[in-house]
PDB file with SEQRES, HELIX, SHEET and CRYST1 records, atoms N, CA, C and O in Angstrom:
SEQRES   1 A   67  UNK UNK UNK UNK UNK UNK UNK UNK UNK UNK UNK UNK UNK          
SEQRES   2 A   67  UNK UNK UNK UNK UNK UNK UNK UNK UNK UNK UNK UNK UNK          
SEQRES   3 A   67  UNK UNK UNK UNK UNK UNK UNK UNK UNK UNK UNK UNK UNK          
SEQRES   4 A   67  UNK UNK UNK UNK UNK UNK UNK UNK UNK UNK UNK UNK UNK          
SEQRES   5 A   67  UNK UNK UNK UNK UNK UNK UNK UNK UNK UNK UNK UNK UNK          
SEQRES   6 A   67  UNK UNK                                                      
HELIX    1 AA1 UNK A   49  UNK A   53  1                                   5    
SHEET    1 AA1 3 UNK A  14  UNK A  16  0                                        
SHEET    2 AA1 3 UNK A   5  UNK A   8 -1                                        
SHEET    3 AA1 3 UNK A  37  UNK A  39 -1                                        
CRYST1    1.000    1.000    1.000  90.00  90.00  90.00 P 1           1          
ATOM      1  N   UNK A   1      -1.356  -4.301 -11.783  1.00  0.00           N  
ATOM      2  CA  UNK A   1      -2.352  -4.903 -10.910  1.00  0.00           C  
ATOM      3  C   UNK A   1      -1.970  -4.590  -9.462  1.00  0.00           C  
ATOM      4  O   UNK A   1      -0.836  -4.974  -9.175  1.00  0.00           O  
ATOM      5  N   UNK A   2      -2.591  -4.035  -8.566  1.00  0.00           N  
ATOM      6  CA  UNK A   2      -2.830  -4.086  -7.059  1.00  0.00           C  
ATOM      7  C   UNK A   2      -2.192  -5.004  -6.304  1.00  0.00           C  
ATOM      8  O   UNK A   2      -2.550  -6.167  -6.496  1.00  0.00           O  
ATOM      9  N   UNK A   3      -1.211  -4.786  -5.365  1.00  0.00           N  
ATOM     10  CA  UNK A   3      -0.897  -5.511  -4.323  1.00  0.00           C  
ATOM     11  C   UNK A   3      -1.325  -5.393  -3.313  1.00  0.00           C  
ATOM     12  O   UNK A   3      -1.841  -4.308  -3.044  1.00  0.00           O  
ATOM     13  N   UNK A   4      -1.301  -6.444  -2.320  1.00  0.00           N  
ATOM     14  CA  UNK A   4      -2.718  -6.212  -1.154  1.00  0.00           C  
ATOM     15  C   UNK A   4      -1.569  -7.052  -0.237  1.00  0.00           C  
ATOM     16  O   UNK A   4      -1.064  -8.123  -0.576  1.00  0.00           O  
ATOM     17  N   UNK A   5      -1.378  -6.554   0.591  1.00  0.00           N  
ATOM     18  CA  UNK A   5      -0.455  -7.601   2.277  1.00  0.00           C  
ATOM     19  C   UNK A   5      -1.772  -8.663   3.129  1.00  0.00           C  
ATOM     20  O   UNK A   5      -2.982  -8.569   3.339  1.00  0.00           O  
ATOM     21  N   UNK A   6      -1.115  -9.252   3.302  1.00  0.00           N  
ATOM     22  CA  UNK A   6      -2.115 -10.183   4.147  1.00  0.00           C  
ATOM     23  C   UNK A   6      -1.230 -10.694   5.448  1.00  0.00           C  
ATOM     24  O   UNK A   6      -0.027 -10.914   5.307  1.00  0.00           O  
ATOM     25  N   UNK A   7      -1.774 -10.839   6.498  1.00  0.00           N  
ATOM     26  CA  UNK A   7      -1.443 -11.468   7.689  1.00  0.00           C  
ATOM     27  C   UNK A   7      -1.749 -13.046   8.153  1.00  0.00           C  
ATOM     28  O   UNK A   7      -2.977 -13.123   8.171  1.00  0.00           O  
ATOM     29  N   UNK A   8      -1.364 -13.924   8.413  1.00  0.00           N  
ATOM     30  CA  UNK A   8      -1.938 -14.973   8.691  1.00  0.00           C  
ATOM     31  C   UNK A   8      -1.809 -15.219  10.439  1.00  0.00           C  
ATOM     32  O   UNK A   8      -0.832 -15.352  11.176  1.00  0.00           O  
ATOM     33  N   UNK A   9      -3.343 -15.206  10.699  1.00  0.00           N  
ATOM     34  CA  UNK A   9      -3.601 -15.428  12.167  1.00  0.00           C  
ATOM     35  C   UNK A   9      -2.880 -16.671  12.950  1.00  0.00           C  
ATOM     36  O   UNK A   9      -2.534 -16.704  14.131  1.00  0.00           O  
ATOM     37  N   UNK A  10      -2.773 -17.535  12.094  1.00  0.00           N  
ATOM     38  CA  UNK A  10      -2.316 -18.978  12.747  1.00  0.00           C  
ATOM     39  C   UNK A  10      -1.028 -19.217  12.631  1.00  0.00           C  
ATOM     40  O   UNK A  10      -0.498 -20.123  13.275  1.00  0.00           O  
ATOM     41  N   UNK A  11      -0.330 -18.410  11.764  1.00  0.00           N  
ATOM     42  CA  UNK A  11       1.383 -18.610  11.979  1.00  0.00           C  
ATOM     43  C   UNK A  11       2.032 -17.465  12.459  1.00  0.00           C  
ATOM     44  O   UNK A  11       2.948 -17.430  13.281  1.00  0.00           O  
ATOM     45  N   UNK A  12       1.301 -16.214  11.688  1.00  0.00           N  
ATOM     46  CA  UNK A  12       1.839 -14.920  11.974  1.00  0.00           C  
ATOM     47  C   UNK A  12       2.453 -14.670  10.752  1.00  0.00           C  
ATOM     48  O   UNK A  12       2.835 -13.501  10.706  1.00  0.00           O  
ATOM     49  N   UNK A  13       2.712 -15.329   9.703  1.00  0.00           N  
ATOM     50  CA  UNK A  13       3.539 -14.891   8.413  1.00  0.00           C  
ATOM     51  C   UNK A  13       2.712 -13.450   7.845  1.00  0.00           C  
ATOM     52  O   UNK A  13       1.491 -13.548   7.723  1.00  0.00           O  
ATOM     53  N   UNK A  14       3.373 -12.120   7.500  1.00  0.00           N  
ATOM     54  CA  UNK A  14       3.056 -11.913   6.115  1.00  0.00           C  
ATOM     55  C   UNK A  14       3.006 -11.847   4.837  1.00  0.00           C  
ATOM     56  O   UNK A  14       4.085 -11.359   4.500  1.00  0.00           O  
ATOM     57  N   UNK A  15       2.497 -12.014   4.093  1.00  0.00           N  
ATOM     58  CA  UNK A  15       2.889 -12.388   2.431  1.00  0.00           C  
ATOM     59  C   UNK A  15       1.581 -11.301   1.844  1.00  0.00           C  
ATOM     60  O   UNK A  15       0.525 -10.905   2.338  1.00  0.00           O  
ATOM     61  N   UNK A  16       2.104 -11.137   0.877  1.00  0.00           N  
ATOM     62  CA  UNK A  16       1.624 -10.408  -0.237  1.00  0.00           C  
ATOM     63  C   UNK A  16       1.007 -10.970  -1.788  1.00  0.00           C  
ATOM     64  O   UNK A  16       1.631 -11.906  -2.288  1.00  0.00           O  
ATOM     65  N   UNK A  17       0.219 -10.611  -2.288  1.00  0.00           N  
ATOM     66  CA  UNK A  17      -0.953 -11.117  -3.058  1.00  0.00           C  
ATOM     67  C   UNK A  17      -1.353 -10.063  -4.242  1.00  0.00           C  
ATOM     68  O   UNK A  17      -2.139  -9.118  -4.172  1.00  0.00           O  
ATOM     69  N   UNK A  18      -0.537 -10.532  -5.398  1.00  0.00           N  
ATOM     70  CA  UNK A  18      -1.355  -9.411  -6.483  1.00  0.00           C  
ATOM     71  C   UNK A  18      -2.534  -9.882  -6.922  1.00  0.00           C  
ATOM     72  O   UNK A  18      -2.714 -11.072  -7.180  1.00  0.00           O  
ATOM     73  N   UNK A  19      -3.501  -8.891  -7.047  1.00  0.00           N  
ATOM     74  CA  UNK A  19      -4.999  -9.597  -7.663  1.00  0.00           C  
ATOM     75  C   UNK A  19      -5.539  -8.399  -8.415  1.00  0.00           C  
ATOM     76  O   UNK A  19      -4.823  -7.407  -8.554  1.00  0.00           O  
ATOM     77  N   UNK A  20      -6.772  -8.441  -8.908  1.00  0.00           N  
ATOM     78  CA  UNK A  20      -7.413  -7.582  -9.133  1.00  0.00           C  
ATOM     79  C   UNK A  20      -8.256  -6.409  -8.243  1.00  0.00           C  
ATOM     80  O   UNK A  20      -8.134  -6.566  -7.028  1.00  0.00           O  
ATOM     81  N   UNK A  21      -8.920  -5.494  -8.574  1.00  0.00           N  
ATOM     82  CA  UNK A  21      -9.530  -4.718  -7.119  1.00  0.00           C  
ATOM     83  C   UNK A  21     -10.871  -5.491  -7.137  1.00  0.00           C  
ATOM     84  O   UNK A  21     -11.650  -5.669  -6.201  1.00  0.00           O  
ATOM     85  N   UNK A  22     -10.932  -5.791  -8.062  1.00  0.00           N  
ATOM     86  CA  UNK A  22     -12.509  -6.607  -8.000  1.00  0.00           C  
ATOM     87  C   UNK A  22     -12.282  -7.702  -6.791  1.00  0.00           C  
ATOM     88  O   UNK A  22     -13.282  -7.719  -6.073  1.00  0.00           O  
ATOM     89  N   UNK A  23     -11.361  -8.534  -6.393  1.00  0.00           N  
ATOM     90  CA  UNK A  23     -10.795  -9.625  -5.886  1.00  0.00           C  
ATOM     91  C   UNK A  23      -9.817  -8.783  -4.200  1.00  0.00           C  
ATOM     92  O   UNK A  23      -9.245  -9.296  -3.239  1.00  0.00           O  
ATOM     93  N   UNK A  24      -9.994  -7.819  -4.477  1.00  0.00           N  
ATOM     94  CA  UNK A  24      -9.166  -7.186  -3.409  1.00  0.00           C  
ATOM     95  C   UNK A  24      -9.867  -7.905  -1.655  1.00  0.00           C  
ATOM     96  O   UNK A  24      -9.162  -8.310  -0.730  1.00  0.00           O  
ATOM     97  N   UNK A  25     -11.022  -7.866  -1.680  1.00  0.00           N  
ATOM     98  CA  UNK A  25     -11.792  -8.521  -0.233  1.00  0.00           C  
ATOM     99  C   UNK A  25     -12.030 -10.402  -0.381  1.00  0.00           C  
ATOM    100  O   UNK A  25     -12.578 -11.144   0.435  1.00  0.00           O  
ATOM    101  N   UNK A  26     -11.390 -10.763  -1.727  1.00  0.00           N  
ATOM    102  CA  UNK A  26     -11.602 -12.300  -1.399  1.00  0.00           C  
ATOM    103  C   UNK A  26     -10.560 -12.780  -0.164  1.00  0.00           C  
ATOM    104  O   UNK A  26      -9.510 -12.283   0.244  1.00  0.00           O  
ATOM    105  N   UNK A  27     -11.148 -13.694   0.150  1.00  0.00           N  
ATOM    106  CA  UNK A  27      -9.938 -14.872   1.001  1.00  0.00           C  
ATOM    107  C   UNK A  27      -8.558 -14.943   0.544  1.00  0.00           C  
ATOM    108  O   UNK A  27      -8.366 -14.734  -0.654  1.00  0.00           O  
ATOM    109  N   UNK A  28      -7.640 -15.182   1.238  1.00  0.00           N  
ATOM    110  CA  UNK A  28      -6.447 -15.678   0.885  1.00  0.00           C  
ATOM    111  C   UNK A  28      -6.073 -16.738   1.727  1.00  0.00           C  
ATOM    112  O   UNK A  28      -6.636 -16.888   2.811  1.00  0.00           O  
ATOM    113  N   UNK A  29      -5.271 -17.412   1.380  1.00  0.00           N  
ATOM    114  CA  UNK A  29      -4.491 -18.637   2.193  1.00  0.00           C  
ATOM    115  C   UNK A  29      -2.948 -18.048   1.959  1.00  0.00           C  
ATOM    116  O   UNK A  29      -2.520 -17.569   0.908  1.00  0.00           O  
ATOM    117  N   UNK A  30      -2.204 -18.213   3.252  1.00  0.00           N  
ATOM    118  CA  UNK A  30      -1.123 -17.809   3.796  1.00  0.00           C  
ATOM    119  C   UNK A  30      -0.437 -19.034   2.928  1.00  0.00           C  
ATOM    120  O   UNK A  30      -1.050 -20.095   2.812  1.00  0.00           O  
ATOM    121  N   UNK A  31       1.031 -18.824   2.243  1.00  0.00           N  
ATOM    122  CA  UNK A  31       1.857 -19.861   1.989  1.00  0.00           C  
ATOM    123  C   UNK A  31       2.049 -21.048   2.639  1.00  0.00           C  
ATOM    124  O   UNK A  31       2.470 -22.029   2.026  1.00  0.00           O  
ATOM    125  N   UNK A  32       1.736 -21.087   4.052  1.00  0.00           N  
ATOM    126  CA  UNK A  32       1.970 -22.391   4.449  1.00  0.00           C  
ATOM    127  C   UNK A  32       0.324 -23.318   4.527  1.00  0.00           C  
ATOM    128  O   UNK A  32       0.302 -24.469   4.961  1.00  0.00           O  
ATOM    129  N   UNK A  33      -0.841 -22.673   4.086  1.00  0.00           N  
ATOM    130  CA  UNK A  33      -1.975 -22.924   3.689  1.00  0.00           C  
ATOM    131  C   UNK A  33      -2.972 -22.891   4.958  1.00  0.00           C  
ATOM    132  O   UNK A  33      -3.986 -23.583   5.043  1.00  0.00           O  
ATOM    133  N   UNK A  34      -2.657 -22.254   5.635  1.00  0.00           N  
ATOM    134  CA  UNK A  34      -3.928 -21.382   6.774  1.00  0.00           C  
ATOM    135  C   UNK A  34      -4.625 -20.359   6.100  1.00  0.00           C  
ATOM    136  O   UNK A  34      -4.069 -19.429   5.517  1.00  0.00           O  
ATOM    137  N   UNK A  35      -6.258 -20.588   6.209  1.00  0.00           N  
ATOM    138  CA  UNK A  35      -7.061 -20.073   5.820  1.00  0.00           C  
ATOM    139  C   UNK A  35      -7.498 -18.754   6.818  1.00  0.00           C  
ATOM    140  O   UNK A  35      -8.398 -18.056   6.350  1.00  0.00           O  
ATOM    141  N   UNK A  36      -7.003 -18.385   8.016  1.00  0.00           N  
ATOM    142  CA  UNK A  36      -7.312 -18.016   8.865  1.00  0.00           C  
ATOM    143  C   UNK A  36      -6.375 -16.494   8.363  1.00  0.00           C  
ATOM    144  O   UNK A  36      -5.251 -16.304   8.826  1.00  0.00           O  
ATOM    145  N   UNK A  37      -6.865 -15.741   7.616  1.00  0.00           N  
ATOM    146  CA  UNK A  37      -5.813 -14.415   7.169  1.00  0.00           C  
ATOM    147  C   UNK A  37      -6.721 -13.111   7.575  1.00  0.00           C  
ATOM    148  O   UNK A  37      -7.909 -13.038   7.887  1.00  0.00           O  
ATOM    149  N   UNK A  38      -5.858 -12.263   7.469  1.00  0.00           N  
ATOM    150  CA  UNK A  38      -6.777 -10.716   7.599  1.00  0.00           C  
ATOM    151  C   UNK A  38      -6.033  -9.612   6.494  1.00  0.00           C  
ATOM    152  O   UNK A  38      -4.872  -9.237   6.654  1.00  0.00           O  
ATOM    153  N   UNK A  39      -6.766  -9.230   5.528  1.00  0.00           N  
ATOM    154  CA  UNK A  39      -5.733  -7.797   5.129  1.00  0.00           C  
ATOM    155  C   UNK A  39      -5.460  -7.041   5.766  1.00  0.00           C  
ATOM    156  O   UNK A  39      -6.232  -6.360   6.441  1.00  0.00           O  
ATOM    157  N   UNK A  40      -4.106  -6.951   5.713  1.00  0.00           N  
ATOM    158  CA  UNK A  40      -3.643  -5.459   6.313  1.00  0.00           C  
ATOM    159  C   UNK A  40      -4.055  -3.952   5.437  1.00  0.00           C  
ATOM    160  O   UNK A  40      -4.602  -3.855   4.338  1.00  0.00           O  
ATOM    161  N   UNK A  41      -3.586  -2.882   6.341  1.00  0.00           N  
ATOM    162  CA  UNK A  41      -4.070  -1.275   5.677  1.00  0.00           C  
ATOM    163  C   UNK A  41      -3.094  -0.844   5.338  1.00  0.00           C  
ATOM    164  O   UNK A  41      -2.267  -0.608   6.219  1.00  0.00           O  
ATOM    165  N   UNK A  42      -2.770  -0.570   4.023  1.00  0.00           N  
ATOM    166  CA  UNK A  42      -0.863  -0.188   3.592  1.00  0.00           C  
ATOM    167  C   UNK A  42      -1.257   1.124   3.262  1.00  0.00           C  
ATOM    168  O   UNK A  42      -2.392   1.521   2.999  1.00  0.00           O  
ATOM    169  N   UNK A  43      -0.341   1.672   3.299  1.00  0.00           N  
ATOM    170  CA  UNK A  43      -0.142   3.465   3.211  1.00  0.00           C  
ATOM    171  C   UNK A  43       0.870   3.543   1.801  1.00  0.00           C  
ATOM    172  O   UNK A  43       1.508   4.551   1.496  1.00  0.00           O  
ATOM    173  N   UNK A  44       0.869   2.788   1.341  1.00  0.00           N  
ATOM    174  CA  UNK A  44       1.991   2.560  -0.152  1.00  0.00           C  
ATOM    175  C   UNK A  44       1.585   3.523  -0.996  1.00  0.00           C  
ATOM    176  O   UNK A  44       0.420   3.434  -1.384  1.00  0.00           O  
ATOM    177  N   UNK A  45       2.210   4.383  -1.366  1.00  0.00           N  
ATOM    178  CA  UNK A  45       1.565   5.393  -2.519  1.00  0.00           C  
ATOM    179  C   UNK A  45       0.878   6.745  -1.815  1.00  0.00           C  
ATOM    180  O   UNK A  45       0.700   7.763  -2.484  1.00  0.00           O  
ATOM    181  N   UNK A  46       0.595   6.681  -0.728  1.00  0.00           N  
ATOM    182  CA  UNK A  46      -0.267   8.027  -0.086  1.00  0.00           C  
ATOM    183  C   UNK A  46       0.750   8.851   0.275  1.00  0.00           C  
ATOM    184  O   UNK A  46       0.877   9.964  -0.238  1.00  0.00           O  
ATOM    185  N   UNK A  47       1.359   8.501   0.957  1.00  0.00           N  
ATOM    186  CA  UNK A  47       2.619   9.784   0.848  1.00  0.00           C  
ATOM    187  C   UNK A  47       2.128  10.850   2.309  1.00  0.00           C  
ATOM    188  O   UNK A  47       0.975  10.957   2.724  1.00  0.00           O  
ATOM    189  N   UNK A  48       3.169  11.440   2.797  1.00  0.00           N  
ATOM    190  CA  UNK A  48       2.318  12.391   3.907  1.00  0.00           C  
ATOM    191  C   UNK A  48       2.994  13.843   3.097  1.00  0.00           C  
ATOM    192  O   UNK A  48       3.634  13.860   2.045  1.00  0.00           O  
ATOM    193  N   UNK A  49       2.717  14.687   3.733  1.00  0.00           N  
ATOM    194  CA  UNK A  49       2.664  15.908   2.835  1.00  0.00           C  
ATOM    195  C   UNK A  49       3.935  16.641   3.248  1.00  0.00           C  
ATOM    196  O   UNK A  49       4.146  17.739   2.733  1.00  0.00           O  
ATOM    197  N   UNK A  50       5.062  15.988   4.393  1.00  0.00           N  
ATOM    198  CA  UNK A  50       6.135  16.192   5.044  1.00  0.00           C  
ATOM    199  C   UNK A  50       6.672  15.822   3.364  1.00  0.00           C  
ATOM    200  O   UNK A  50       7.023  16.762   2.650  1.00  0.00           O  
ATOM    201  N   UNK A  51       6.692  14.603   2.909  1.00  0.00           N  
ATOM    202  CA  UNK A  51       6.854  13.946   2.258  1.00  0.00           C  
ATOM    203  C   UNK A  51       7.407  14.919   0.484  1.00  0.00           C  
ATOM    204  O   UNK A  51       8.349  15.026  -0.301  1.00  0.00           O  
ATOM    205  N   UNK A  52       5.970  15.407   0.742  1.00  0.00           N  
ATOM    206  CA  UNK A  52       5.197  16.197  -0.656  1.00  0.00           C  
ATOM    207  C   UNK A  52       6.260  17.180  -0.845  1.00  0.00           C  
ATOM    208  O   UNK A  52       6.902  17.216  -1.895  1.00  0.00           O  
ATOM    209  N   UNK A  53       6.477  17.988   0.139  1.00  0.00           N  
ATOM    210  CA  UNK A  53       6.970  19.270   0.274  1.00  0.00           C  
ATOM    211  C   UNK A  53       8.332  19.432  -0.574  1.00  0.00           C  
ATOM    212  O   UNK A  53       8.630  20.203  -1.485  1.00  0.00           O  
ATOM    213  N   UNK A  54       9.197  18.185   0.220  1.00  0.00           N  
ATOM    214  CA  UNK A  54      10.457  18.369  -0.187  1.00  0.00           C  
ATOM    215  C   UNK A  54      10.985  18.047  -1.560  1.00  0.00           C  
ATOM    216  O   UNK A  54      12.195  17.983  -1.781  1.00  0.00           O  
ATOM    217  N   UNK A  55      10.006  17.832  -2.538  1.00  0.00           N  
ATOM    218  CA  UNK A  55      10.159  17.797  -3.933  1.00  0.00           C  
ATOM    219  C   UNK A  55      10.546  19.110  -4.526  1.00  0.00           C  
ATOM    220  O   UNK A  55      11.516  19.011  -5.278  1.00  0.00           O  
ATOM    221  N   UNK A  56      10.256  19.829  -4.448  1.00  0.00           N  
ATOM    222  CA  UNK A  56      10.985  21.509  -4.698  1.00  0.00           C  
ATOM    223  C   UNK A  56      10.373  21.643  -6.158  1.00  0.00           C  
ATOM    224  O   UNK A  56       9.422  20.881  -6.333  1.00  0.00           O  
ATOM    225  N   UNK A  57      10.715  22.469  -7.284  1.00  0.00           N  
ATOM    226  CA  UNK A  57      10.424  22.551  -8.321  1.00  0.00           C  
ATOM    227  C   UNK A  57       8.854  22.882  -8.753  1.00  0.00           C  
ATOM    228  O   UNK A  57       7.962  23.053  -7.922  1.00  0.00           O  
ATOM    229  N   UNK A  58       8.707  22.931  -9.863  1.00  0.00           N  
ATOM    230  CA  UNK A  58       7.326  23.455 -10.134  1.00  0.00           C  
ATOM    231  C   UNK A  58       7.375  25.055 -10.278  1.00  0.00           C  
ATOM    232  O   UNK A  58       8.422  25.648 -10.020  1.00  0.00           O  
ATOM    233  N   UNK A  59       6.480  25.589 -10.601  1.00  0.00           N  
ATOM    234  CA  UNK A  59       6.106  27.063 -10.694  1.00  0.00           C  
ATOM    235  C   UNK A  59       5.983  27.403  -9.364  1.00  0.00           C  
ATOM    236  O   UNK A  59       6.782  28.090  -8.728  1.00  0.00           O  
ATOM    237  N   UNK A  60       4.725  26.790  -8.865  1.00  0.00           N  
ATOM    238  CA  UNK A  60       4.233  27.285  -7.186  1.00  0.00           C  
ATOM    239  C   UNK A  60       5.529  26.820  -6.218  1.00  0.00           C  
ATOM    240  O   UNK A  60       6.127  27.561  -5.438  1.00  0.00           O  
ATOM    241  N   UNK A  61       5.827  25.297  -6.490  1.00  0.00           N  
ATOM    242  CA  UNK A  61       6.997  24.778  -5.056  1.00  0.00           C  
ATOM    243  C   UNK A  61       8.842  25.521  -5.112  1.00  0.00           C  
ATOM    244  O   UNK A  61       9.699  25.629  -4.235  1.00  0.00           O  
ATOM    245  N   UNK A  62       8.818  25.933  -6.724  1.00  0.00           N  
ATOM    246  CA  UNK A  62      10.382  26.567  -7.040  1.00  0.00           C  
ATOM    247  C   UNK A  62      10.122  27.954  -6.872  1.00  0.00           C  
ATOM    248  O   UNK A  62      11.048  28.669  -7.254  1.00  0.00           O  
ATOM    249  N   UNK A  63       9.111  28.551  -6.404  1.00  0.00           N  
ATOM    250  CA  UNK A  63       9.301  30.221  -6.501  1.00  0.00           C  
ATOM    251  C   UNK A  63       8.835  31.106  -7.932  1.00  0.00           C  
ATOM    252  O   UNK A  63       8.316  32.211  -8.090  1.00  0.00           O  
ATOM    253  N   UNK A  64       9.246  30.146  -8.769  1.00  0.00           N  
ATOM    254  CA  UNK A  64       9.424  30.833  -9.973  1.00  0.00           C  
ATOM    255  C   UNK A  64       8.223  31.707 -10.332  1.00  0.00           C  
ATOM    256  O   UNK A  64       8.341  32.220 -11.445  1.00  0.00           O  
ATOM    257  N   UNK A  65       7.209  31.980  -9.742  1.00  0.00           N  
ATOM    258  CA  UNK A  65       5.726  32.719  -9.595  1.00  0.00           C  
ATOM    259  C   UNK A  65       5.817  33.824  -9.531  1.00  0.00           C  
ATOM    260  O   UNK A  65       5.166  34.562 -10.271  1.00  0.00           O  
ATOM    261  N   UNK A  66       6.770  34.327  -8.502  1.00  0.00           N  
ATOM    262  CA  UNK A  66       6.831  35.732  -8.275  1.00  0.00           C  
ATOM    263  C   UNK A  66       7.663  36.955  -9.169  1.00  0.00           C  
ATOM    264  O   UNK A  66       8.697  37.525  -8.822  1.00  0.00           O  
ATOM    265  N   UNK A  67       7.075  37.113 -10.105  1.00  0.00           N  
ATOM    266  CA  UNK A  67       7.542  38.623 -10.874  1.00  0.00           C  
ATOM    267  C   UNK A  67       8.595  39.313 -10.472  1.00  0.00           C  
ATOM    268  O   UNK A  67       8.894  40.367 -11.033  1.00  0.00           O  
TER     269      UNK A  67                                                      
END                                                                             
């Protein structure tokens, strides 16, 4: 299941929230119970391609292609 970060406007805490994606834009209440939250935009899993590169291996990324 999806983890989603949340911010809370009125304390500043962040906390985190597994839900469904169906449920991904509901409300949350911050642990100390302020209704006043915003999701944050996480980059978890996207990866930048600096990133990608240095995995090595494969046919195309190990070389092994060329005859």
């Amino acid at each position: 299941m999806p983890r989603y970060d949340f911010r809370c406007r009125a304390c500043g805490s962040t906390f985190e929230l597994e839900r469904p994606m169906q449920a991904a834009g509901d409300p949350a209440a911050c642990p100390q119970g302020h209704e006043d939250t915003v999701k944050l935009l996480t980059t978890a899993g996207l990866g930048s391609g600096a990133e990608q590169t240095d995995a090595g291996g494969g046919c195309c990324g190990g070389g092994c292609c060329g005859g």
